[in-house]
LUMVEXGU-273752 format. One line per 2 residues: number of its first residue (from 1); their letters; for each residue x, z, y of C-alpha. Coordinates in Angstrom, 3 decimals. Layout:
residues N
NUM = A = X Z Y ~ ...
end
This chain:
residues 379
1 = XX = -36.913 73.356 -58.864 ~ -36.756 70.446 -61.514
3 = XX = -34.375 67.566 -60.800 ~ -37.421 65.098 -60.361
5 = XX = -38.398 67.540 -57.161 ~ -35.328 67.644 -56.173
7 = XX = -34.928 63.728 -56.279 ~ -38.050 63.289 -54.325
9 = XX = -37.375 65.920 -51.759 ~ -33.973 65.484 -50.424
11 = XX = -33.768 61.261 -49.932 ~ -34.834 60.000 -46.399
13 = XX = -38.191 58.508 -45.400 ~ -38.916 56.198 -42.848
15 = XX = -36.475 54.818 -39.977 ~ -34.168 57.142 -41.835
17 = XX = -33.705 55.084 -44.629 ~ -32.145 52.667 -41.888
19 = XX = -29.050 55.433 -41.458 ~ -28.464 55.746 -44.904
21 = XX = -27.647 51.838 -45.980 ~ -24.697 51.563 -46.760
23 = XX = -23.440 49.473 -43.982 ~ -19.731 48.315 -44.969
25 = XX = -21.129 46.545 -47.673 ~ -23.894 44.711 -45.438
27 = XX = -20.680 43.643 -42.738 ~ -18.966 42.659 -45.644
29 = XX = -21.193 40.484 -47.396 ~ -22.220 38.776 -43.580
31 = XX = -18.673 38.424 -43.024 ~ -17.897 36.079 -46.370
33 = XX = -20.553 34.684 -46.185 ~ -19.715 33.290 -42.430
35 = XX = -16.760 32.341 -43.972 ~ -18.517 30.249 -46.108
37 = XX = -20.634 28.537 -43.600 ~ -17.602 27.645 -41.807
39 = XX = -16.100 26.230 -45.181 ~ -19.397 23.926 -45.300
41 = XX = -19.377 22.727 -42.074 ~ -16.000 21.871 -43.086
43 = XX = -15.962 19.871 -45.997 ~ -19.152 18.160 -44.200
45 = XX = -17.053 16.824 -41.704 ~ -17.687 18.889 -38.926
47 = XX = -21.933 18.697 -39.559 ~ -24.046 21.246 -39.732
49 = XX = -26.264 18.873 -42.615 ~ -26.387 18.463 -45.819
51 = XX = -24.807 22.200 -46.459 ~ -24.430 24.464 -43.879
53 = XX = -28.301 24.952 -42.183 ~ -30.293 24.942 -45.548
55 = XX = -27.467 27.596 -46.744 ~ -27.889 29.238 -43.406
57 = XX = -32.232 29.957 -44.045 ~ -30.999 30.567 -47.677
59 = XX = -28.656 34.044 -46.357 ~ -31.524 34.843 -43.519
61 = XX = -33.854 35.205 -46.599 ~ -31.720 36.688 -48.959
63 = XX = -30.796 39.288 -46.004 ~ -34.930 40.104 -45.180
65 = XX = -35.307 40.306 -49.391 ~ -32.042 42.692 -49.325
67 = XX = -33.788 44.937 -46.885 ~ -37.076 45.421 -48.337
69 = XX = -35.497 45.834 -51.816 ~ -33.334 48.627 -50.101
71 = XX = -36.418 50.473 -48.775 ~ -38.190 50.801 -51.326
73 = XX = -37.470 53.984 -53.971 ~ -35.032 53.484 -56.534
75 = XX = -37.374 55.149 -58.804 ~ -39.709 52.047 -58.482
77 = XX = -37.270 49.168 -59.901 ~ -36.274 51.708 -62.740
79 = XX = -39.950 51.458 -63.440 ~ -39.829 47.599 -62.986
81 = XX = -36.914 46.980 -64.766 ~ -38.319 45.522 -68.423
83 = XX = -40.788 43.785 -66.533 ~ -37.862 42.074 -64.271
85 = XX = -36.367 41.266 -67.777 ~ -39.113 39.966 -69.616
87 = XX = -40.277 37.745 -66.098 ~ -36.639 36.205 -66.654
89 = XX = -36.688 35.541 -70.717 ~ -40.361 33.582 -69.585
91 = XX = -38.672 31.290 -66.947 ~ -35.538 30.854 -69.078
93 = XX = -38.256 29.622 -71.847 ~ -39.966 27.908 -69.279
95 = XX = -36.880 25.877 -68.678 ~ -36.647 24.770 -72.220
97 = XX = -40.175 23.671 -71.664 ~ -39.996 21.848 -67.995
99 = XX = -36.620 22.591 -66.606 ~ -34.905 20.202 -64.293
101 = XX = -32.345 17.667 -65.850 ~ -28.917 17.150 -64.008
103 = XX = -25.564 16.075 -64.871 ~ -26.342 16.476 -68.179
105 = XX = -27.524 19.984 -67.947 ~ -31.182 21.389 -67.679
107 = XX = -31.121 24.499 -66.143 ~ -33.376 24.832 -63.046
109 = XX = -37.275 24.928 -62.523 ~ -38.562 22.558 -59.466
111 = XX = -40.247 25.166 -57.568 ~ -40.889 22.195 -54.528
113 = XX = -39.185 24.194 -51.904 ~ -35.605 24.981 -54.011
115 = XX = -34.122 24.581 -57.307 ~ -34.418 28.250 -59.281
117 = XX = -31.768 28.200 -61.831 ~ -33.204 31.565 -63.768
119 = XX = -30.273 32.229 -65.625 ~ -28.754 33.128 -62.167
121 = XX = -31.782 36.016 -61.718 ~ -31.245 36.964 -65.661
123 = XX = -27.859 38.014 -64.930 ~ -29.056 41.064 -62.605
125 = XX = -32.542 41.548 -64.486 ~ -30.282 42.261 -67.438
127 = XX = -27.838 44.658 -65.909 ~ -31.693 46.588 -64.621
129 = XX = -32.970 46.457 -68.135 ~ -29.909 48.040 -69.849
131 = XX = -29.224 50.728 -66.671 ~ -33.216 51.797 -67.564
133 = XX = -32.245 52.095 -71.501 ~ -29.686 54.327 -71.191
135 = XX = -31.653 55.744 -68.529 ~ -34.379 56.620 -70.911
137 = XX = -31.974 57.481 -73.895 ~ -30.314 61.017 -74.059
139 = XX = -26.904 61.090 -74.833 ~ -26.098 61.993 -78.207
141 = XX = -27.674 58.579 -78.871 ~ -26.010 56.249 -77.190
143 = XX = -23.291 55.450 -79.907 ~ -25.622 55.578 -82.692
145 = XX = -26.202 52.256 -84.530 ~ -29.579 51.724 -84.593
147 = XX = -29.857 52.524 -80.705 ~ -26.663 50.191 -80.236
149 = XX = -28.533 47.217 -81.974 ~ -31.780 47.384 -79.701
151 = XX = -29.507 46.360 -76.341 ~ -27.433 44.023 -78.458
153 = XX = -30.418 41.964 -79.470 ~ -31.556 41.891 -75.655
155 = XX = -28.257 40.970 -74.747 ~ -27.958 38.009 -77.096
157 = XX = -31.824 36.408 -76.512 ~ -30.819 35.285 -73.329
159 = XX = -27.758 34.193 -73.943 ~ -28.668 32.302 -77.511
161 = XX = -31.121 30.535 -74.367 ~ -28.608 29.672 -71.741
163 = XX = -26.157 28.318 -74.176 ~ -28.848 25.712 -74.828
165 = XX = -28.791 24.847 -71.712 ~ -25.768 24.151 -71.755
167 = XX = -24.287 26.450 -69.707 ~ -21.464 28.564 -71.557
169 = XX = -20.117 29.642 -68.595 ~ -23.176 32.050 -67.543
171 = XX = -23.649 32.251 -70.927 ~ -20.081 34.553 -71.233
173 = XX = -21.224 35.889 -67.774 ~ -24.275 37.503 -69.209
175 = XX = -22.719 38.881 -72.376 ~ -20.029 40.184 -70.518
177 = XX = -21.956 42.007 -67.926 ~ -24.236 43.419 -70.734
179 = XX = -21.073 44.628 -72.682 ~ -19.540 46.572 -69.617
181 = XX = -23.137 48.563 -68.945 ~ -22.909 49.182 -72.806
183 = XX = -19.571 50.469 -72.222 ~ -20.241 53.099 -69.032
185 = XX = -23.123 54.247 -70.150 ~ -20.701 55.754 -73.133
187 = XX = -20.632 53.648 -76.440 ~ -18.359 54.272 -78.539
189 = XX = -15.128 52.276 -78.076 ~ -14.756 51.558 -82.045
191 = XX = -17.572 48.971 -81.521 ~ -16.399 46.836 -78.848
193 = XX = -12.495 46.677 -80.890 ~ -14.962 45.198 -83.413
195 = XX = -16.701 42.863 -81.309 ~ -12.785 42.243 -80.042
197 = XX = -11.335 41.039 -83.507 ~ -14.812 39.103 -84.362
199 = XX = -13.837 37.468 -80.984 ~ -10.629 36.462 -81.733
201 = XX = -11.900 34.805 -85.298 ~ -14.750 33.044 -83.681
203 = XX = -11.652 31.089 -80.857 ~ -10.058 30.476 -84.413
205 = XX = -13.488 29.047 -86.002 ~ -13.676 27.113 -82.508
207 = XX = -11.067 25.207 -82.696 ~ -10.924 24.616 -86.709
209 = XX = -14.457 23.507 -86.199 ~ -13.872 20.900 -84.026
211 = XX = -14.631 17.170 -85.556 ~ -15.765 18.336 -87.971
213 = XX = -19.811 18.036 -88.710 ~ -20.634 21.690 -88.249
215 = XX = -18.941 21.525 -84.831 ~ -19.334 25.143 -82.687
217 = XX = -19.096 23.713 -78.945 ~ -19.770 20.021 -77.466
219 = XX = -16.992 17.224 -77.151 ~ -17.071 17.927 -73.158
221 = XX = -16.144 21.954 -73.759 ~ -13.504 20.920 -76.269
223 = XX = -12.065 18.925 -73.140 ~ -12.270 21.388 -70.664
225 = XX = -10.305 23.341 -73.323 ~ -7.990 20.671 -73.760
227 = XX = -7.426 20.325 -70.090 ~ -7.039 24.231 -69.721
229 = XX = -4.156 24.108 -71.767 ~ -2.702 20.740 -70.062
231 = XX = -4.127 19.333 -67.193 ~ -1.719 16.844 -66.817
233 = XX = -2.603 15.610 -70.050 ~ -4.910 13.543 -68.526
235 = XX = -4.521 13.589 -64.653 ~ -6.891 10.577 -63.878
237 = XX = -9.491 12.214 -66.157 ~ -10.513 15.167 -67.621
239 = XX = -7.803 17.088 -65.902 ~ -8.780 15.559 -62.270
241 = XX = -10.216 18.228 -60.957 ~ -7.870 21.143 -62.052
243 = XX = -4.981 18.551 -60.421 ~ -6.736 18.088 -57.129
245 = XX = -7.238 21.630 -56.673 ~ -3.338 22.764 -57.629
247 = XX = -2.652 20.236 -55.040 ~ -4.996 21.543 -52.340
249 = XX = -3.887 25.294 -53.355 ~ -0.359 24.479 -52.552
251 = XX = -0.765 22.269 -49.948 ~ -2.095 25.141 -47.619
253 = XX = 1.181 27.254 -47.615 ~ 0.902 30.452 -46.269
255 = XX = -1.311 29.946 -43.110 ~ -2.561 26.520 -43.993
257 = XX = -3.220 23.260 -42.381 ~ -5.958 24.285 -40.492
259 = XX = -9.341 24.516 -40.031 ~ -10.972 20.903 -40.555
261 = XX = -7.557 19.586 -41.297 ~ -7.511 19.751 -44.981
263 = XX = -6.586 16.331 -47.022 ~ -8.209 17.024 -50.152
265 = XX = -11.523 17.607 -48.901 ~ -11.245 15.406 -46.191
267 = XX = -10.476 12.527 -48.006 ~ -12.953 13.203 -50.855
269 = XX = -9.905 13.921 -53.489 ~ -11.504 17.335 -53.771
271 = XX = -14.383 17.341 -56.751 ~ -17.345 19.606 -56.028
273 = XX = -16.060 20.885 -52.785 ~ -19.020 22.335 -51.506
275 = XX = -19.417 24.328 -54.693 ~ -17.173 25.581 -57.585
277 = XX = -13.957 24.165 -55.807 ~ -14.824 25.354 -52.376
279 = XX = -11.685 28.458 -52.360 ~ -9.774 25.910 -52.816
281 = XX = -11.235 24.008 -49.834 ~ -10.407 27.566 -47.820
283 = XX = -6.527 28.189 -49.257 ~ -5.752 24.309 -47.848
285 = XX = -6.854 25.472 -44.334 ~ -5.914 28.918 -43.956
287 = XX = -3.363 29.297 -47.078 ~ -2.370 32.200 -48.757
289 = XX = -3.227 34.539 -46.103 ~ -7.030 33.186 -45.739
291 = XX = -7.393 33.386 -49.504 ~ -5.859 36.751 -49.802
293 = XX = -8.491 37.900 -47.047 ~ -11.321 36.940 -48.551
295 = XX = -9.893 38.230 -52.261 ~ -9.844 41.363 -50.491
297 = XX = -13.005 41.506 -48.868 ~ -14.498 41.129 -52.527
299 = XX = -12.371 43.751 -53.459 ~ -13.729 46.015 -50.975
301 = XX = -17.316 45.592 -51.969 ~ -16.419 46.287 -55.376
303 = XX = -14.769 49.472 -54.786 ~ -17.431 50.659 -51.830
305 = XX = -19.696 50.079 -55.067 ~ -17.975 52.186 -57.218
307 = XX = -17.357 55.077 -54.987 ~ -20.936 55.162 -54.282
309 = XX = -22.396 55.330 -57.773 ~ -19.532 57.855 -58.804
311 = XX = -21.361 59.723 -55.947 ~ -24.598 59.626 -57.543
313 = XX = -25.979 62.149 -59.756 ~ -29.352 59.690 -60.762
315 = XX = -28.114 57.959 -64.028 ~ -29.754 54.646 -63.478
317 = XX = -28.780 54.232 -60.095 ~ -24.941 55.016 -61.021
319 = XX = -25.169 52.300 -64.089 ~ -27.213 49.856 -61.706
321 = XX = -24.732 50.031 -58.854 ~ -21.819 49.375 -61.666
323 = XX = -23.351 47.038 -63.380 ~ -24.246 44.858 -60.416
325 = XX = -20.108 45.999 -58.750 ~ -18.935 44.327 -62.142
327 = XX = -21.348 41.107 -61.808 ~ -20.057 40.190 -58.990
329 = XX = -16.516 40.991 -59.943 ~ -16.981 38.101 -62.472
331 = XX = -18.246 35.853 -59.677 ~ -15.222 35.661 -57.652
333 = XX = -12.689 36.537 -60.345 ~ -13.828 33.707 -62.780
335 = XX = -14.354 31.107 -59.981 ~ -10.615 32.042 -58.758
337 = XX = -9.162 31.909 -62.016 ~ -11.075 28.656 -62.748
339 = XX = -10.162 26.667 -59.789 ~ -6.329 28.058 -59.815
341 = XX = -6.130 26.723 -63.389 ~ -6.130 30.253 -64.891
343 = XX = -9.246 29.531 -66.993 ~ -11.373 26.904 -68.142
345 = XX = -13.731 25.160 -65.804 ~ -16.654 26.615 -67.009
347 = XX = -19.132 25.897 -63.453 ~ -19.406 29.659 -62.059
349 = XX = -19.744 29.294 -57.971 ~ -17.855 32.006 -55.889
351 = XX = -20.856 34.125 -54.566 ~ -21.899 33.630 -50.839
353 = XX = -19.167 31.324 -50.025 ~ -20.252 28.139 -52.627
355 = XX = -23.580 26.224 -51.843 ~ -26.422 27.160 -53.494
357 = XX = -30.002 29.004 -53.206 ~ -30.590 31.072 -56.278
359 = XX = -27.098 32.089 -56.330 ~ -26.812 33.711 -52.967
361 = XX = -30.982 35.040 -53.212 ~ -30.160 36.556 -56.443
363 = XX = -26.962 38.406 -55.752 ~ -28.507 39.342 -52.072
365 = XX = -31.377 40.905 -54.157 ~ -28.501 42.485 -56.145
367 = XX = -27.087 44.658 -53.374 ~ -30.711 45.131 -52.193
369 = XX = -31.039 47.319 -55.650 ~ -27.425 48.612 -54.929
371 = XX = -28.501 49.985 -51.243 ~ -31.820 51.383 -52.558
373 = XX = -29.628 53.357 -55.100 ~ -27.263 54.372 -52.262
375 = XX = -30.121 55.116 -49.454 ~ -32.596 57.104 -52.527
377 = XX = -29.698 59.461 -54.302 ~ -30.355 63.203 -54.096
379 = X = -28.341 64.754 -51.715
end
């Protein structure tokens, strides 16, 4: 019996499929993101508008999209997988084209009903394409230059795009995520030390570059460099935010002020509360021990994750379920090393907890393609 047959005999069919999600992740991912309503309906004063019902719908939708993602054969979306690429390299062009303008930044496409912000959906449609490449390509391949180029250059398209945005953030995001499928799916280690060093010579031509006329990066990322390095530099300024959120971090002790009874947020010293700086909006009113939960709860998902696609003999599905596990890893570890004053504020939200549509849909779609791995491996 061929593996195929044996892939298409042995996975459950019907109501059956229901057994086989992988449940801890699904209580998981409803549990933070309760957390998160209750974070809204905090820093809205105790309303359930502007934040908290929209992002409510949003997570009832993203559930129902989870489901039927999960139901259907993981087989299918291996199929799909260029085509989920190329739909996301048309709407990044698209933005380009007609994208939304805000703060400074166009990035979304007015679909009437929500704001799609595709560089969100590239970041998973990437992670698919890459799984399906190695996928396709045997092994004694994989670390052979020409067949290391080909993901490279589909790596770098849509980033070269969402670096016009600007959005450098997502922009590191998406090269990062595409680097670490490059790396499980066995290339060689020589040529990510290269990458590495070229790395650490492109911070140098950074900073040399700046004011200068062939500058690499705009004045505002030099200053959220600058305030990286010192944010009390400029406290009233640049470095506002990073201050606020130091303050509202230690503020909330070990087991907080309370719920509702933060100052920061309350009082509006808190920038973007509702979004990037909203774990800071939770340590404040539950402290160290509310943060630490809801570190840990990531945690979990990312190791339930793992465990499952080291459980799974289909290659795609094991580089899928990783690659989405290390996606989301970024999510919460950038956002919590951004808003702690770890790294530069570079605009990633922390995933079903900060406001926002595409965000949650896309990552909800995420761990749809995650349970349809787990529910459709040979057993």
């Amino acid at each position: 019996m061929s593996y195929l047959e044996y892939n298409t005999k042995h996975v459950p069919t019907g109501f059956r499929k229901i057994w086989y999600l992988h449940w801890p992740i699904i209580m998981l991912l409803i549990a933070i993101a309760s957390a998160g309503f209750l974070m809204l309906y905090s820093v809205a004063g105790g309303s359930t508008s502007p934040w908290v019902e929209p992002q409510m719908t949003r997570f009832a939708l993203g559930m129902v999209l989870m489901m039927v993602v999960a139901m259907v054969p993981i087989w299918f979306w291996r199929n799909m997988a260029f085509v989920a690429y190329a739909g996301s390299i048309i709407l990044l062009l698209g933005v380009e084209f007609f994208g939304e303008v805000r703060q400074g930044a166009q990035r979304w496409i007015d679909l009437r009903f929500m704001l799609l912000q595709p560089s969100e959906l590239t970041k998973i449609t990437l992670v698919m394409f890459l799984a399906a490449y190695y996928d396709w390509l045997p092994n004694k391949k994989t670390s052979h230059p020409l067949w290391v180029a080909i993901p490279v250059l589909f790596i770098l398209a849509p980033v070269a795009l969402v670096v016009n945005q600007p959005d450098l953030g997502t922009a590191l995001l998406l090269l990062i995520g595409g680097a670490t499928v490059m790396f499980l799916a066995g290339v060689h280690w020589g040529y990510f030390a290269t990458v590495i060093g070229s790395g650490v010579a492109a911070v140098f031509a950074v900073f040399q570059s700046r004011g200068t006329p062939w500058q690499l990066l705009q004045d505002y990322q030099y200053r959220r460099i600058d305030t990286f390095l010192d944010p009390a530099n400029d406290p009233l300024g640049a470095g506002y935010h990073i201050t606020q959120a130091k303050i509202a971090l230690g503020s909330g002790g070990w087991t907080g002020r309370g719920y509702m009874q933060g100052t920061q947020s309350r009082l509006n010293f808190l920038p973007e509360k509702h979004t990037d700086f909203i774990f800071t909006t939770l340590a404040e009113e539950f402290g160290f021990v509310g943060a630490f939960a809801l570190l840990v709860m990531y945690l979990l998902i990312v190791v339930f994750c793992i465990i499952s696609a080291l459980g799974n003999r289909d290659r795609f599905a094991s580089l899928l379920t990783l690659g989405v596990a290390m996606t989301f890893f970024l999510f919460f570890a950038v956002n919590m090393a951004m808003v702690t004053g770890l790294a530069p504020v570079v605009g990633v939200p922390l995933p079903l907890v900060s406001y926002g549509g595409s965000a949650m849909l896309v990552l909800l779609v995420a761990f749809g393609l995650v349970q349809s791995a787990h529910v459709h491996r040979p057993r």
